[in-house]
C-alpha positions as CSV (number, residue, x, y, z in Angstrom):
1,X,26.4,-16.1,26.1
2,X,25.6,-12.6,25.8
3,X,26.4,-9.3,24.1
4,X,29.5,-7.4,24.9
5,X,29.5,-5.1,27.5
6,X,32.1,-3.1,29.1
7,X,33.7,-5.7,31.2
8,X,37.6,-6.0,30.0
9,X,39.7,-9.3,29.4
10,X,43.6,-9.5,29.2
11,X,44.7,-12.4,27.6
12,X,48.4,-14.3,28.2
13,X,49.9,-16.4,25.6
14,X,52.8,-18.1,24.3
15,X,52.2,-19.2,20.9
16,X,49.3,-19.7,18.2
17,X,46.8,-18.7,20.6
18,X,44.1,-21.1,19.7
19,X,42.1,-20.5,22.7
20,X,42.5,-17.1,22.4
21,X,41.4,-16.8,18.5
22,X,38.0,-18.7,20.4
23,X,37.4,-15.6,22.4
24,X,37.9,-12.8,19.6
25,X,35.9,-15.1,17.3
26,X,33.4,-14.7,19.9
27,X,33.3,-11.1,20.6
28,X,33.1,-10.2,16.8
29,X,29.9,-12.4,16.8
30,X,29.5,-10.4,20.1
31,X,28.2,-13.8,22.3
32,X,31.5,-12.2,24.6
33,X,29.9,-11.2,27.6
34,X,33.0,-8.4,27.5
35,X,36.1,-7.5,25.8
36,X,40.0,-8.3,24.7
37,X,41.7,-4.9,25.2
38,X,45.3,-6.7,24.8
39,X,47.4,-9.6,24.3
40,X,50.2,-10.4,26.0
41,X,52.5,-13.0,25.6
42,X,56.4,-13.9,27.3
43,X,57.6,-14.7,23.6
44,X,58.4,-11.7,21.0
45,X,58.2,-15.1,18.4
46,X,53.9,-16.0,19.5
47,X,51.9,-16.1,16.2
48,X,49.4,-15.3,18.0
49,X,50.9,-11.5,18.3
50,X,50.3,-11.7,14.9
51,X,46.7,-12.6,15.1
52,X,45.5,-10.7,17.9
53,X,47.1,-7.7,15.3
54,X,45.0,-8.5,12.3
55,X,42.0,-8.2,14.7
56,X,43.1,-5.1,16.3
57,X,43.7,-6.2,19.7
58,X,46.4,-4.1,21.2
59,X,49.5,-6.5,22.2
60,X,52.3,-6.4,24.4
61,X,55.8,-8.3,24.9
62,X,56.9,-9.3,28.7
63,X,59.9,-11.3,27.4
64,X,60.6,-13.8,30.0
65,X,64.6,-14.4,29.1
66,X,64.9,-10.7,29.4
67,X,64.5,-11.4,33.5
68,X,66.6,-12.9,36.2
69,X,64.3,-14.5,38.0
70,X,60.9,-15.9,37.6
71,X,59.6,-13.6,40.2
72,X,61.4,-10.3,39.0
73,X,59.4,-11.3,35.6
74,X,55.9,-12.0,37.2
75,X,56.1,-8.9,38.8
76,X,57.0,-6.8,35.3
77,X,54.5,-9.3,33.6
78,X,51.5,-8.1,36.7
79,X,52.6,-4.8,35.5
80,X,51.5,-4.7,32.4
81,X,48.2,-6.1,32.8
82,X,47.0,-3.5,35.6
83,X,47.3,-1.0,33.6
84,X,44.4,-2.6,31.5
85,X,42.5,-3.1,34.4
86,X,41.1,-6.4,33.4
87,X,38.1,-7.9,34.8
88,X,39.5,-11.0,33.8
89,X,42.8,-12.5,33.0
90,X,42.5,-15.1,31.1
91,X,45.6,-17.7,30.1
92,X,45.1,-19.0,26.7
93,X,48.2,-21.4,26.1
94,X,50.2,-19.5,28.3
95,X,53.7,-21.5,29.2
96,X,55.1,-20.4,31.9
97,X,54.2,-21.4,36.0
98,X,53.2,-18.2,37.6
99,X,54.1,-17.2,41.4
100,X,52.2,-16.1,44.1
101,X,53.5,-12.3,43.3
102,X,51.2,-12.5,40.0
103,X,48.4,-14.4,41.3
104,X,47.9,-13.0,44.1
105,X,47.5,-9.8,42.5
106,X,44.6,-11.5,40.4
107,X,43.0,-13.9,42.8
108,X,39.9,-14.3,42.0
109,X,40.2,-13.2,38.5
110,X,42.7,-15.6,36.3
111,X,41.5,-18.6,34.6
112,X,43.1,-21.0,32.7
113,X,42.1,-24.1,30.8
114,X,44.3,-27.6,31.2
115,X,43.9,-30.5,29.2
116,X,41.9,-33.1,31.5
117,X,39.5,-33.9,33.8
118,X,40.9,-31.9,37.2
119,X,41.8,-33.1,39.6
120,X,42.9,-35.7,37.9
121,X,46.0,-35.4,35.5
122,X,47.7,-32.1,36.6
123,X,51.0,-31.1,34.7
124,X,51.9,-32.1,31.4
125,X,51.4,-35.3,29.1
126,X,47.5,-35.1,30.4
127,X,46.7,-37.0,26.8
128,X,49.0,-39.7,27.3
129,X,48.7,-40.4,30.8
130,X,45.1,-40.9,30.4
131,X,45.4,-43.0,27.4
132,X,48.2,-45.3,29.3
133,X,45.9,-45.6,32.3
134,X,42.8,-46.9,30.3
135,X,40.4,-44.1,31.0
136,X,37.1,-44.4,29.1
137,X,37.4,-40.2,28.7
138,X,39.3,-37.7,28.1
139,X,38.7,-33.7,28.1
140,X,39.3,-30.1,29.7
141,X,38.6,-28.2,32.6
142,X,38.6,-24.6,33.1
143,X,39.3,-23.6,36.1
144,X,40.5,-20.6,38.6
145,X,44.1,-20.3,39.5
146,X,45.7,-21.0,42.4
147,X,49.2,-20.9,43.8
148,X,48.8,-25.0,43.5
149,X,50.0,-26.0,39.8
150,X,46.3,-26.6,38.1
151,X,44.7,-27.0,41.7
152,X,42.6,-23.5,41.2
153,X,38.6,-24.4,41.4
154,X,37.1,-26.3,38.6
155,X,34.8,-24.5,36.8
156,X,33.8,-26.2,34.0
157,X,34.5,-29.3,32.0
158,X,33.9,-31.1,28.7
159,X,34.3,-35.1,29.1
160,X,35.0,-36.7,25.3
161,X,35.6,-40.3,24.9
162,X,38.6,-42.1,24.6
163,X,38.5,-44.1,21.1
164,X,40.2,-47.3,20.9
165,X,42.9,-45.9,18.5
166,X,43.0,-42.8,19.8
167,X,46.9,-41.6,20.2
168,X,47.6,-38.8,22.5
169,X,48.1,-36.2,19.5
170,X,44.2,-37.3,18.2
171,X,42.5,-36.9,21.7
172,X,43.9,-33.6,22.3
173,X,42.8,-32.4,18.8
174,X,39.0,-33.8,19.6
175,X,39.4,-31.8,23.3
176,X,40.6,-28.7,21.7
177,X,37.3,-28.3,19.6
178,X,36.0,-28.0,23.1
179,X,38.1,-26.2,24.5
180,X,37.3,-23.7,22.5
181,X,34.2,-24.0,23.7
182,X,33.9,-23.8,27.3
183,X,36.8,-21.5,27.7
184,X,34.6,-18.6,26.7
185,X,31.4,-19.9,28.6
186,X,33.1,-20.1,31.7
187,X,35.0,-16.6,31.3
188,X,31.0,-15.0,30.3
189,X,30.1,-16.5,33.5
190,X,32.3,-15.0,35.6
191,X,32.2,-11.5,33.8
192,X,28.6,-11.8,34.3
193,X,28.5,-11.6,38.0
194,X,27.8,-15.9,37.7
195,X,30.9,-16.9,39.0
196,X,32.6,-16.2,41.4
197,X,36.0,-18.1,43.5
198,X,35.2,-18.5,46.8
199,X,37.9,-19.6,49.6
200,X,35.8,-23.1,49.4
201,X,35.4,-23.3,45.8
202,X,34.0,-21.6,42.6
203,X,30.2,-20.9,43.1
204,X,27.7,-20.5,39.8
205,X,24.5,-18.3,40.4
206,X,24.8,-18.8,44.2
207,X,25.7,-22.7,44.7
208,X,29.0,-24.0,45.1
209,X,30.5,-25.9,42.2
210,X,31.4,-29.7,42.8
211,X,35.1,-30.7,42.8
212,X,34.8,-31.2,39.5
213,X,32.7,-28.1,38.5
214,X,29.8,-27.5,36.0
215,X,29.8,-30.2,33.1
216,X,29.6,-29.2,29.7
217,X,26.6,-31.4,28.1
218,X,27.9,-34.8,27.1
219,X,25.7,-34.8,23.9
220,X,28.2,-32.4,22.5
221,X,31.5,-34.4,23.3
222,X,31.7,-37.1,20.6
C-alpha cells in the first residue's frame, strides 16, 4: 500500500462498519492509497455513524424506509454520493441489493466484499453452506459490482481453512481478520490506476484477472 493521495472513497454501510473501521485505520497509518470523505449508511441506528464521527469522517443518512420503492431510494442514495465525487465507492457491510439506477452510475467504481470464494456461494449463509458441503476452505472475495447479485469481477481473495469444529459463526470470525485485509488492498489497487473492470473481467497492472481473481498469499490464512 501507499501514502494517501488525493483520490476520494465514499463508503456505504449498515451497521458496525467493521470493514470500514479497516480502511480509516488504514489511512491514519496513511498505507490508504486515498481518502474517506464520508460515510453513508441507509440506517439512522449504524454504529458505525458513530465511529466514522469520532474519526472525523463526514457522514450522511439515506434512510431506506423513508422511500417507496427500492429504485426511488437508489436514486436519492446515487445522490448523495456524487456530490462527493468519489473515485471509489466502496460497500463495507452495506445491506441492501442495489439496482441498476445506482450501479450503473458507478460502474466501474463500486466494490464490495462477500463472504466466500466467488463464484461460488453467492447470497447469504456463505459460512454455513460451505461448512454443510464439506469444503476444505473458506474465505472472501472482493470484487466489482455488477447488476448480477455478487457476480461483479473477482478481484481478490483470501482462502482460510475449514477446521473440523469450525461452526459457521467461528469461520466467519477467522475470514473477517482477512477481510479486513484485502478489502483495502484491492480498493489501493484500483485507486492506483492497478485495477481496472473491464467488460471481460477486472484486469491488474495490464493482465486480466482469473475468474477467481488475485489470491491473497495462503501463508497468511491460518
Amino acid at each position: 500500500m501507499s501514502a494517501a493521495s488525493n483520490k476520494r472513497i465514499s463508503i456505504l454501510i449498515s451497521g458496525r462498519g467493521s470493514n470500514m473501521e479497516a480502511f480509516l485505520a488504514a489511512q491514519q497509518q496513511r498505507s490508504l492509497s486515498g481518502s474517506v470523505v464520508r460515510v453513508i449508511s441507509n440506517r439512522p441506528s449504524a454504529a458505525g455513524l458513530q465511529t466514522a464521527k469520532t474519526h472525523g469522517i463526514p457522514t450522511a443518512i439515506v434512510d431506506h424506509t423513508q422511500f417507496d420503492s427500492r429504485e426511488s431510494f437508489d436514486a436519492a442514495l446515487a445522490n448523495v454520493v456524487a456530490k462527493d465525487q468519489p473515485d471509489a465507492v466502496v460497500l463495507a457491510g452495506f445491506m441492501r441489493i442495489l439496482t441498476p439506477i445506482f450501479i450503473n452510475r458507478f460502474a466501474g467504481k463500486l466494490l464490495n466484499i462477500h463472504p466466500s470464494l466467488l463464484p461460488k456461494y453467492p447470497g447469504l449463509n456463505t459460512h454455513k453452506r460451505a461448512i454443510e458441503n464439506g469444503d476444505s476452505e473458506g474465505g472472501a472475495t472482493v470484487h466489482y459490482v455488477t447488476n448480477e447479485l455478487d457476480g461483479g469481477p473477482p478481484i481478490l481473495q483470501a482462502r482460510v481453512p475449514i477446521r473440523q469444529n469450525d461452526t459457521d459463526v467461528t469461520l466467519a470470525a477467522r475470514i473477517l481478520e482477512y477481510e479486513h485485509k484485502i478489502f483495502p488492498e484491492a480498493v489501493n489497487w484500483h485507486l492506483e490506476g492497478r485495477l481496472y473492470q473491464h467488460a471481460e473481467g477486472a484486469v491488474l497492472d495490464g493482465k486480466k484477472l482469473s475468474t477467481t481473481g488475485a489470491q491473497w498469499s495462503s501463508a497468511e490464512c491460518v
